[in-house]
KEGU-991692 format. One line per field, with one value per residue: residue number from 1; x, y, z of N, C-alpha, C in turn. Coordinates in steps of 0.05 Angstrom, whole numbers, plus 5000, padded with zeros to 4 digits. Layout:
residues N
resi: [NUM/...]
nc1: [X/...]
nc2: [Y/...]
nc3: [Z/...]
cac1: [X/...]
cac2: [Y/...]
cac3: [Z/...]
cc1: [X/...]
cc2: [Y/...]
cc3: [Z/...]
***
This chain:
residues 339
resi: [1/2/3/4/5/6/7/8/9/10/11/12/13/14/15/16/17/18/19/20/21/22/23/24/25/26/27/28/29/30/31/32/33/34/35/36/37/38/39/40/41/42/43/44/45/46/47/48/49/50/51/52/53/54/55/56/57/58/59/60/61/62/63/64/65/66/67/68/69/70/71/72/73/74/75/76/77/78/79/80/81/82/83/84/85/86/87/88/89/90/91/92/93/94/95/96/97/98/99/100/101/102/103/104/105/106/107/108/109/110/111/112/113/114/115/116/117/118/119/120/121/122/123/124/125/126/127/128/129/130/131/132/133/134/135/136/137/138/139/140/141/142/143/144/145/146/147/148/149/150/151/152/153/154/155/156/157/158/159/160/161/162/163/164/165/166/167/168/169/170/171/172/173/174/175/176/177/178/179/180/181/182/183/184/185/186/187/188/189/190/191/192/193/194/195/196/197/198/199/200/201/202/203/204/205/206/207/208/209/210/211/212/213/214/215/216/217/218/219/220/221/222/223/224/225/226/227/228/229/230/231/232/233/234/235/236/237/238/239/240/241/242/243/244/245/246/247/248/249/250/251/252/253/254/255/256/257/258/259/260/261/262/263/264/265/266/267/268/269/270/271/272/273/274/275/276/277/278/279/280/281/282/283/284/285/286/287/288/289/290/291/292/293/294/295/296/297/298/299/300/301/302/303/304/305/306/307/308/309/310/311/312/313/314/315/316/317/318/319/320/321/322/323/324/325/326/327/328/329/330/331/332/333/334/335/336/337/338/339]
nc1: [4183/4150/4083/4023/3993/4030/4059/4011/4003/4045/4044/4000/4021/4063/4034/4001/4044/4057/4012/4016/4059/4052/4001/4030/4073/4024/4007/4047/4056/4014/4011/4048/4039/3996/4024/4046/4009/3987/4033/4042/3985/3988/4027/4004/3965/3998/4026/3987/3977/4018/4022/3971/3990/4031/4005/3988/4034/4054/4020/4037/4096/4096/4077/4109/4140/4121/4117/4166/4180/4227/4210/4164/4094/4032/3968/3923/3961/3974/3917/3903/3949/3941/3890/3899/3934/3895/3860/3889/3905/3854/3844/3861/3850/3801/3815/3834/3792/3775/3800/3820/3840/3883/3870/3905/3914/3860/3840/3853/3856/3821/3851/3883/3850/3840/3894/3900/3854/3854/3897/3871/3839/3874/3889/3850/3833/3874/3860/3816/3822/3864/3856/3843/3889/3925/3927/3932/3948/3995/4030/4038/3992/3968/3994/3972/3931/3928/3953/3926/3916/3966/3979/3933/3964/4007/3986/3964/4012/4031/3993/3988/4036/4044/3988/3981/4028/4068/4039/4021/4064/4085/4049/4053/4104/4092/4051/4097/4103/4132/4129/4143/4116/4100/4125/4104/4103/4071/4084/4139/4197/4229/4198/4179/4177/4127/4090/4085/4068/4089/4124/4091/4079/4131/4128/4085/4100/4147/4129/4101/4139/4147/4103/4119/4134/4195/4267/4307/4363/4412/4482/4552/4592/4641/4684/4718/4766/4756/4815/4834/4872/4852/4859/4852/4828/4821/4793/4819/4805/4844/4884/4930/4911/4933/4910/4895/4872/4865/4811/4788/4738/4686/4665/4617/4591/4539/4511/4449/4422/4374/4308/4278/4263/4288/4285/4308/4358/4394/4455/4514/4587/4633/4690/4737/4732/4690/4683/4707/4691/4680/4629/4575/4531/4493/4446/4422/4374/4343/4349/4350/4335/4391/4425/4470/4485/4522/4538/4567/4604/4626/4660/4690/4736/4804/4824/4786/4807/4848/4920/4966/4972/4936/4871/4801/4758/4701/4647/4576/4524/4453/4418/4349/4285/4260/4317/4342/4407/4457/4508/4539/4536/4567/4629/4697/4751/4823/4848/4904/4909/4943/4969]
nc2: [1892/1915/1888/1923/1916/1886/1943/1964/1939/1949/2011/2008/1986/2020/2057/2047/2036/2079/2109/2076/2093/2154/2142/2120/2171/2202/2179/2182/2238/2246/2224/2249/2297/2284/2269/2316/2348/2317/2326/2386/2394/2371/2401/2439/2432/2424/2458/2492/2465/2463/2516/2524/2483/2510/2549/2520/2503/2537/2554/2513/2519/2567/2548/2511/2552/2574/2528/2526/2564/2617/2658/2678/2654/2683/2656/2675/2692/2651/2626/2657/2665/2610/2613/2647/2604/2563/2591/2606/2554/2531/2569/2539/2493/2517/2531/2481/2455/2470/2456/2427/2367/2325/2273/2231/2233/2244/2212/2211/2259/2274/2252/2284/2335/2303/2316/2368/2377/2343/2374/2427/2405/2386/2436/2455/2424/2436/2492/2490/2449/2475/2528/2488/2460/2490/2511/2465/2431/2369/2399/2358/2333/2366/2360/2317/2322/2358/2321/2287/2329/2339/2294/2290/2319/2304/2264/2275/2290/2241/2213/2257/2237/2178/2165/2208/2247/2195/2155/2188/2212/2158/2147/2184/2181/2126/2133/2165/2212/2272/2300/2346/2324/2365/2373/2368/2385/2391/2383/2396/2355/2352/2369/2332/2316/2349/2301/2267/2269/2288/2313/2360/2376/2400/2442/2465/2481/2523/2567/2593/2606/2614/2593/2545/2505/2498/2497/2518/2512/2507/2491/2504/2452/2414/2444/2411/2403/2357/2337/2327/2285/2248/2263/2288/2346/2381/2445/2498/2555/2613/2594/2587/2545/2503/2478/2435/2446/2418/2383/2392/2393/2415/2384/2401/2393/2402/2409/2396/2424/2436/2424/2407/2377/2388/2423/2439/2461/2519/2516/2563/2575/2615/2636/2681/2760/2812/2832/2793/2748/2680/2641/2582/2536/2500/2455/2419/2380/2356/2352/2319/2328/2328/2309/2301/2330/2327/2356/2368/2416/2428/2434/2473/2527/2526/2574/2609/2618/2648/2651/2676/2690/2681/2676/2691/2640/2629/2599/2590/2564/2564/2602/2579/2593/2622/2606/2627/2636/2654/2646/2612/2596/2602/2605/2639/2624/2619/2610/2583/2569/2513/2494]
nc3: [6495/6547/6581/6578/6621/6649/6666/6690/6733/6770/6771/6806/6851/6864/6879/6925/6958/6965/6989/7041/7059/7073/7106/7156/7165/7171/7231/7260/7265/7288/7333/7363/7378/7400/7445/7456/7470/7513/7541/7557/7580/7622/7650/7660/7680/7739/7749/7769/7807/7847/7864/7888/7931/7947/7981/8028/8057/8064/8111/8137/8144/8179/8223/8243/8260/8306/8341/8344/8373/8412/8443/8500/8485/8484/8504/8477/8426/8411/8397/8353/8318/8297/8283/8230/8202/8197/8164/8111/8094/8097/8051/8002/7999/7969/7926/7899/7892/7848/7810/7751/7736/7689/7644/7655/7710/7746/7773/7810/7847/7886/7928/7935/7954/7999/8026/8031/8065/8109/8135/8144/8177/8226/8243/8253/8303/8339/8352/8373/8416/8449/8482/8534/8537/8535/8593/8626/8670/8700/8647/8613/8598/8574/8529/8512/8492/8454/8414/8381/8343/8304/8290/8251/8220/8200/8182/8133/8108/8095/8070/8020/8001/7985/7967/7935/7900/7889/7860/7819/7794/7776/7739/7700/7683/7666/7616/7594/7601/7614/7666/7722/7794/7843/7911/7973/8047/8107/8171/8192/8182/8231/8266/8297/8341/8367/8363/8404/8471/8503/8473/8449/8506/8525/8484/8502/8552/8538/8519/8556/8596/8651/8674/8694/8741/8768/8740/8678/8637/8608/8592/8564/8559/8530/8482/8424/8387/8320/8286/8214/8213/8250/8305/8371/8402/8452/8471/8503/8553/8575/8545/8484/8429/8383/8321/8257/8207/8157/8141/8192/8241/8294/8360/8396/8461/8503/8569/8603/8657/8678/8692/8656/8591/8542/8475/8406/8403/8389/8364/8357/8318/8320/8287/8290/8277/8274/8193/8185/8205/8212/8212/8237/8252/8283/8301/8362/8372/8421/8482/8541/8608/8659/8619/8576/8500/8444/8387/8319/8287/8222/8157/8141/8107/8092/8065/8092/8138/8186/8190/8205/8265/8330/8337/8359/8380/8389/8420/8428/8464/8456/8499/8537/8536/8588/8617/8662/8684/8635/8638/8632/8589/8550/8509/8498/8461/8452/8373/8341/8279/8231/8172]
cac1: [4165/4130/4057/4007/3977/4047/4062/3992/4010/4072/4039/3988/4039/4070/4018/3999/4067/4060/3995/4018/4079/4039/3992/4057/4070/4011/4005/4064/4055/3985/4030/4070/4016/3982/4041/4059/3986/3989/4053/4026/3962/3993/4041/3997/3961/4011/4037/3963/3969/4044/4010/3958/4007/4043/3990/3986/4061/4065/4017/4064/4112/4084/4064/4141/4158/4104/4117/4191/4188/4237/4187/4143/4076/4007/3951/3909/3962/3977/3897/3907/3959/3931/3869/3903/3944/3879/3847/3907/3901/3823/3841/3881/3823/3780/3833/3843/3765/3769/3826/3808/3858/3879/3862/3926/3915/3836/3823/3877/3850/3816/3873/3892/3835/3840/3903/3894/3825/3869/3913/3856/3819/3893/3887/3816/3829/3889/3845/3789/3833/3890/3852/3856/3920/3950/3920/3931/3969/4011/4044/4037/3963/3964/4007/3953/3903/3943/3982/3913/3926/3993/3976/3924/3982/4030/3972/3964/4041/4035/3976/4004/4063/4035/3964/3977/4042/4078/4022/4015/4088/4083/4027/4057/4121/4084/4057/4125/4096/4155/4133/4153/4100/4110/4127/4083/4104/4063/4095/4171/4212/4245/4185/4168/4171/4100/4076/4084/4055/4127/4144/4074/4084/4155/4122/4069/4120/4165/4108/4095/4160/4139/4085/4128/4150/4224/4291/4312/4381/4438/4505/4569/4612/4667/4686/4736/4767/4787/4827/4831/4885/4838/4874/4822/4845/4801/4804/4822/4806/4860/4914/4929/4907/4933/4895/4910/4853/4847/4786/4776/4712/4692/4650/4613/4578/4520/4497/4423/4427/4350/4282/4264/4271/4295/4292/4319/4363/4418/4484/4535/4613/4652/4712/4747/4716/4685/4674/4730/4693/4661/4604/4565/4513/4479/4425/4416/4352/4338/4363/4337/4343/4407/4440/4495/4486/4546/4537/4581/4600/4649/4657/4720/4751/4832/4817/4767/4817/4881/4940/4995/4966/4917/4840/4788/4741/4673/4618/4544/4495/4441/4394/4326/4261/4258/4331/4360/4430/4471/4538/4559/4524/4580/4657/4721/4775/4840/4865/4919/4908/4958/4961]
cac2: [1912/1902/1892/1947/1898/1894/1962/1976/1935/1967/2031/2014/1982/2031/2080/2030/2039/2118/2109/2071/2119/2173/2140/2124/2196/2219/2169/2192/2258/2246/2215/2258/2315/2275/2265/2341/2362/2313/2339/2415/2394/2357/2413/2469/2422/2414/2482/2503/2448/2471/2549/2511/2473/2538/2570/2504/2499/2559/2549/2485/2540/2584/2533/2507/2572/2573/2505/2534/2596/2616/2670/2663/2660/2676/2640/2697/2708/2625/2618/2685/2655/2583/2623/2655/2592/2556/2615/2601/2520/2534/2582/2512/2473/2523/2543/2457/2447/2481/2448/2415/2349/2311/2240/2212/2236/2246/2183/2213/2287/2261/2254/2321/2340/2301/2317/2386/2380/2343/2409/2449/2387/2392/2462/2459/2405/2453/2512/2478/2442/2501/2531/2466/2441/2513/2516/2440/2420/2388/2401/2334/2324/2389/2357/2301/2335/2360/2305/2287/2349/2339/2266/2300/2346/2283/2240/2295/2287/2217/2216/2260/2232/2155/2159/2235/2248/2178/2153/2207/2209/2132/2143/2205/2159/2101/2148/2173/2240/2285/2317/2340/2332/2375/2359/2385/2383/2411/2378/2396/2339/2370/2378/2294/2312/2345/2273/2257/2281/2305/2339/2375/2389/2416/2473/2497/2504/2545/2589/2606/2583/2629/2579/2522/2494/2484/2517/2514/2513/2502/2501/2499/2430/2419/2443/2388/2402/2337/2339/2300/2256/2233/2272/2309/2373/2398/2468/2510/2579/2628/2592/2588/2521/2491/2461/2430/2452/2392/2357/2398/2390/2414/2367/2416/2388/2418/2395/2405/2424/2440/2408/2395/2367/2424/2424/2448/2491/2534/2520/2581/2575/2638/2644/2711/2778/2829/2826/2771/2724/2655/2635/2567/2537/2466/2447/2399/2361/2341/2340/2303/2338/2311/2289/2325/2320/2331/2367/2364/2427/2425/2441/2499/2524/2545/2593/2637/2625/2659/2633/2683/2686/2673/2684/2676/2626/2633/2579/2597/2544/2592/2601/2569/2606/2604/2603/2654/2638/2650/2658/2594/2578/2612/2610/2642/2610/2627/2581/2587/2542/2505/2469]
cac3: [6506/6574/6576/6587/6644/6679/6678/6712/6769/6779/6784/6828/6869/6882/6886/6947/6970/6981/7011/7064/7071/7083/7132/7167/7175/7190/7252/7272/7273/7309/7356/7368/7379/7426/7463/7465/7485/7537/7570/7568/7586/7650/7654/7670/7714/7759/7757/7790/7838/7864/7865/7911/7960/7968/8005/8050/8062/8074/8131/8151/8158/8197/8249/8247/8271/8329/8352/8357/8383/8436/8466/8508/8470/8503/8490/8450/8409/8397/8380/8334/8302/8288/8263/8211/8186/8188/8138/8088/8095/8075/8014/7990/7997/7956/7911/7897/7891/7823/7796/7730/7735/7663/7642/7672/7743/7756/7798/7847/7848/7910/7949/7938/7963/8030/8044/8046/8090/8140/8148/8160/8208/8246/8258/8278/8321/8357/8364/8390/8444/8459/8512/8555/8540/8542/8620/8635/8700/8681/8621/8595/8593/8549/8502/8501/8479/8415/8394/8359/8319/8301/8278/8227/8198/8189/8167/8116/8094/8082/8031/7994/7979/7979/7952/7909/7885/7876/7839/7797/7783/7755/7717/7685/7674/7638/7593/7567/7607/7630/7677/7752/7805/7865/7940/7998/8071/8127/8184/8182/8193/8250/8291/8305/8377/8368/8360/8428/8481/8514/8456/8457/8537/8523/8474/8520/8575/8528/8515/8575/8624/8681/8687/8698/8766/8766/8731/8659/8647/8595/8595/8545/8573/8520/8453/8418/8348/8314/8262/8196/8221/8274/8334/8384/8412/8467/8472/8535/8559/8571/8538/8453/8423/8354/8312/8244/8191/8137/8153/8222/8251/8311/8378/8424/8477/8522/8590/8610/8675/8690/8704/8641/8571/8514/8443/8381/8416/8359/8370/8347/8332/8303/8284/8284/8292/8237/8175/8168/8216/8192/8237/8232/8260/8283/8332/8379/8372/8451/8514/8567/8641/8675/8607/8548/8476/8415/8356/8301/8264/8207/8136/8149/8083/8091/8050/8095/8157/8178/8201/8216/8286/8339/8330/8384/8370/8405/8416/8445/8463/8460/8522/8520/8544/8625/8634/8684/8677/8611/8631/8631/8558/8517/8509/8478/8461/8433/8364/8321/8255/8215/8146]
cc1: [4149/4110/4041/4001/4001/4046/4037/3990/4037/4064/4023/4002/4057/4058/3998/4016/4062/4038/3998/4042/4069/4022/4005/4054/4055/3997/4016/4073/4039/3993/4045/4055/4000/3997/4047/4036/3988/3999/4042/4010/3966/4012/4028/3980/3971/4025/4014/3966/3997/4035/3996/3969/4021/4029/3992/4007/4062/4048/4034/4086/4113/4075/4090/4148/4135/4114/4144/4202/4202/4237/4175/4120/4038/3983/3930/3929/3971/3945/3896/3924/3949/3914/3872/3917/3923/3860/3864/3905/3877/3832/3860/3861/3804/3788/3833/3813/3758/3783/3810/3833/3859/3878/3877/3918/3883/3822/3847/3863/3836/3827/3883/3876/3832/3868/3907/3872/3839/3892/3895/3845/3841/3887/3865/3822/3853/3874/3827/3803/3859/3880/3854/3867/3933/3944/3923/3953/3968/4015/4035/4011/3960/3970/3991/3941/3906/3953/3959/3917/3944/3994/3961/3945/3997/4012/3974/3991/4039/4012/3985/4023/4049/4016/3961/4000/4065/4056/4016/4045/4091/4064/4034/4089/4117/4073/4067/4119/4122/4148/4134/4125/4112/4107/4102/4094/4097/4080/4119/4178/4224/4226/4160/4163/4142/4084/4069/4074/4071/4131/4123/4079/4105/4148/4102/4088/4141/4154/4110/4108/4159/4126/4095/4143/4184/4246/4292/4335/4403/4461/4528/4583/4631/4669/4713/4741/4777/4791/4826/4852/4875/4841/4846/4838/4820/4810/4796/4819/4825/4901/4912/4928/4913/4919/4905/4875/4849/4833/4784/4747/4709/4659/4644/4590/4565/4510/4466/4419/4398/4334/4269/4281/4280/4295/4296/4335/4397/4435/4504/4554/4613/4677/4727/4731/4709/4674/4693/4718/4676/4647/4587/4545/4507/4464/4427/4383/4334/4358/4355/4345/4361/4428/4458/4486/4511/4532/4568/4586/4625/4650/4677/4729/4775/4833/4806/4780/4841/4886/4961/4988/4947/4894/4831/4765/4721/4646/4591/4518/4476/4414/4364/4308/4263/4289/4341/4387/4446/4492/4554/4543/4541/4618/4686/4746/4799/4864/4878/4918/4934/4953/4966]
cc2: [1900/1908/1914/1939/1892/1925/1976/1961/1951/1995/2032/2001/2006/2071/2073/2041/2063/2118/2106/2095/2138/2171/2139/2148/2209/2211/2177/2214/2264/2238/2231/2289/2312/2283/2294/2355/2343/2321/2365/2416/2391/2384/2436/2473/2427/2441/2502/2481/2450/2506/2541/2503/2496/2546/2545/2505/2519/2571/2528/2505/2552/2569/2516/2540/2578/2552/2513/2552/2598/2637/2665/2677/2658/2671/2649/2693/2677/2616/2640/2673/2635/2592/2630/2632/2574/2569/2608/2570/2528/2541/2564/2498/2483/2519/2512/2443/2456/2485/2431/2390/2334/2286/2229/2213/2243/2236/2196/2238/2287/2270/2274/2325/2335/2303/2346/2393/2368/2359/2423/2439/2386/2421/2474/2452/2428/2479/2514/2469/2464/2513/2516/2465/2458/2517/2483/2440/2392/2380/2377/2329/2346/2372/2330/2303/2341/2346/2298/2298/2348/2312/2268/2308/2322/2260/2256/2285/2266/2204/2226/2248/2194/2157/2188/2223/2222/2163/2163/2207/2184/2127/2159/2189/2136/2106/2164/2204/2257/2306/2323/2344/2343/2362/2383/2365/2398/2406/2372/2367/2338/2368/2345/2297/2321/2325/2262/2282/2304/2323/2358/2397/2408/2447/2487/2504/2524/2565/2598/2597/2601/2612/2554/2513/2478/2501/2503/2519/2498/2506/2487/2475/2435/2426/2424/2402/2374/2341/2320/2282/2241/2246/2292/2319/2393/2431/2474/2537/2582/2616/2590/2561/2525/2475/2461/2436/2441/2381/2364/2395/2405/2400/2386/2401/2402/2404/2421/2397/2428/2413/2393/2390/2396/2403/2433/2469/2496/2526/2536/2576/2597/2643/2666/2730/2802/2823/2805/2745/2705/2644/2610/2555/2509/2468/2422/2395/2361/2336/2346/2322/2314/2301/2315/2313/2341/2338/2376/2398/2429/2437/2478/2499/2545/2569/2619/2639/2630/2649/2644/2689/2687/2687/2674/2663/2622/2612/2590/2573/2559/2587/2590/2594/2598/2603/2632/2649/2638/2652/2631/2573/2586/2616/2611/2627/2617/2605/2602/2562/2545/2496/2435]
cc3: [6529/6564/6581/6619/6663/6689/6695/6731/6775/6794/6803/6858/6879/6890/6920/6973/6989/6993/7034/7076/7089/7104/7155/7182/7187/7218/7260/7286/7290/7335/7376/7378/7397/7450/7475/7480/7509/7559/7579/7569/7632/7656/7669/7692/7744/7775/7779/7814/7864/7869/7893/7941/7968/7990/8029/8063/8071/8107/8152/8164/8176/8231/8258/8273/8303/8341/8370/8365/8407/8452/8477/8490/8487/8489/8468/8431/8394/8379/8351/8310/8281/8269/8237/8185/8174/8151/8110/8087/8077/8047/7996/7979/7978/7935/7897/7878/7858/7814/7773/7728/7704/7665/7652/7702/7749/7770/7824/7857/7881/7936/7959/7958/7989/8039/8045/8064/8111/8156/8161/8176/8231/8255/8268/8299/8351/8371/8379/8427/8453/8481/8544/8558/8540/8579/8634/8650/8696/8656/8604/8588/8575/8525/8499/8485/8456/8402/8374/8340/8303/8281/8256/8207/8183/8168/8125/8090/8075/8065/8014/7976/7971/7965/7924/7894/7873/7861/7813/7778/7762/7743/7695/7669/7645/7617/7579/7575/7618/7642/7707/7769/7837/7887/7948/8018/8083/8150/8182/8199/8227/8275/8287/8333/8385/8364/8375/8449/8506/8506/8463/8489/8529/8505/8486/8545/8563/8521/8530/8607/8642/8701/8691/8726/8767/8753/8698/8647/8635/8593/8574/8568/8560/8493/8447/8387/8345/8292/8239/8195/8243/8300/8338/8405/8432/8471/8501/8533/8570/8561/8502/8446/8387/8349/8284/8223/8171/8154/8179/8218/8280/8336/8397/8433/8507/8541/8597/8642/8697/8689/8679/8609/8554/8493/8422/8397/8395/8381/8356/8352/8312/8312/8275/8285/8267/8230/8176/8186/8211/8227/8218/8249/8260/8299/8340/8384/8406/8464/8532/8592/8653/8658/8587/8522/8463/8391/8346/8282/8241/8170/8128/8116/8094/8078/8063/8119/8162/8201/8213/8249/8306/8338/8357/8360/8393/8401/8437/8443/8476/8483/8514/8539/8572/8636/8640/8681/8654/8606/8628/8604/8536/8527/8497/8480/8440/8417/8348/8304/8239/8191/8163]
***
């Protein structure tokens, strides 16, 4: 017979046992509770702070499409504009100011904070100087005067993403946080040439290319298909050109035949006519007065082009603001494609 005096260690052994069990568990679960209030704490955060950058971005936008307008734009209706993207920049800034940030990210909240005030100190800074540098002789000293501006919007970019959101991201990381923190770009990629004082010049003379001393003045040079055996097949007006459609591409090249620099200017090709015809699209970045640039367009599926016989195929390097001539910016051509 066991003793009385073992069997009461036994039981309080393993009445020990389940104690700890249970504390176990219920760390674990505490754990695990933490963990989930954390994420949808950070979650709902983040979801007000991408609500926020909308409204900014969506000034970024808006000032993309000014920068590249290929109207002319007069100067009321460029400060009019600005005004209003400024107004939406602000309601970022308010809208931001009365964000409640969680324990992971509250030393950054900050940042937020300045890099939407350097959106709205860029578009001060444009409205303030736009009357000068839209009346400045010449051109280029305008685009002095703004590139300050422009250098706000970018400065803008690059807090965010350095001092906000990659920070935040590896903090939300190291505590096992899953969750996504949003982008913000004001200053599109695309428009780097507002940085300089060129690029600047080049958008108040497209505003207003009446006021510019000189011609403006694009023209189609060559379209090239090459093929995906390497072969390059220049095409010719009024005769039928084969071309072999794996891995086509096609090389059009534009000469800038005016006074001045251009930029972003659409490049159109279409193939066939209708509803049956596939149309694509690229830009050309810059080109210099006196010089040609190549764009690339490609990505053809056999599938959406026919073969039993010839199609015209039409390219347009599309007129910029200021030019008087357009007949020699566009041209048909007749292909017949193979396998």
């Amino acid at each position: 017979m066991p003793s009385l005096e073992g069997l009461e260690w036994r039981r309080l052994g393993m009445l020990a046992a389940g104690i700890v069990v249970v504390v176990l568990v219920l760390l674990l679960l505490a754990r695990a509770c933490s963990g989930s209030s954390a994420t949808s704490k950070n979650q709902a955060y983040f979801n007000q702070v991408k609500t926020v950058l909308a409204k900014s971005d969506a000034a970024g936008a808006q000032l993309h499409d000014l920068l590249n307008s290929r109207q002319p734009v007069k100067l009321k209706q460029v400060r009019s504009r600005l005004t209003k993207m400024r107004a939406q920049a602000q309601s970022a800034v308010t809208a931001a100011t009365s964000l409640k940030p969680t324990r992971q990210v509250a030393s950054l909240q900050p940042w937020l904070l300045q890099t939407l005030s350097y959106r709205v100190n860029g578009l001060d800074c444009m409205i303030t100087a736009m009357p000068q540098a839209y009346h400045a002789k010449p051109a280029l000293v305008g685009g002095k005067l703004l590139v300050p501006c422009t250098q706000r919007m970018l400065a803008s970019d690059i807090i965010y993403t350095d001092s906000y959101s990659t920070p935040a991201t590896a903090t939300l990381h190291k505590d096992g946080i899953d969750v996504q923190v949003p982008t913000s770009v004001f200053l599109d990629e695309s428009d780097a040439t507002a940085l300089t004082p060129a690029g600047m010049a080049s958008v108040l003379q497209r505003w207003k290319p009446s006021a510019a001393h000189g011609l403006h003045g694009l023209s189609l040079n060559t379209v090239v298909a090459k093929q995906g055996d390497g072969k390059l097949v220049t095409l010719q007006a009024g005769t039928v050109n084969a071309v072999k459609v794996h891995g086509m591409s096609f090389l059009i090249t534009a000469s800038n035949g005016g006074d001045f620099t251009e930029y972003n200017i659409p490049v159109k090709l279409t193939i066939g006519t209708g509803t049956n015809a596939v149309t694509k699209t690229a830009t050309i970045s810059q080109i210099q007065k006196g010089q040609k640039q190549t764009v690339t367009i490609g990505g053809f599926e056999s599938t959406t082009l026919q073969f039993d016989k010839a199609v015209p195929l039409k390219v347009l390097v599309t007129p910029v603001p200021g030019e008087r001539t357009a007949s020699n910016n566009s041209q048909t051509y007749q292909v017949i494609f193979s396998l």
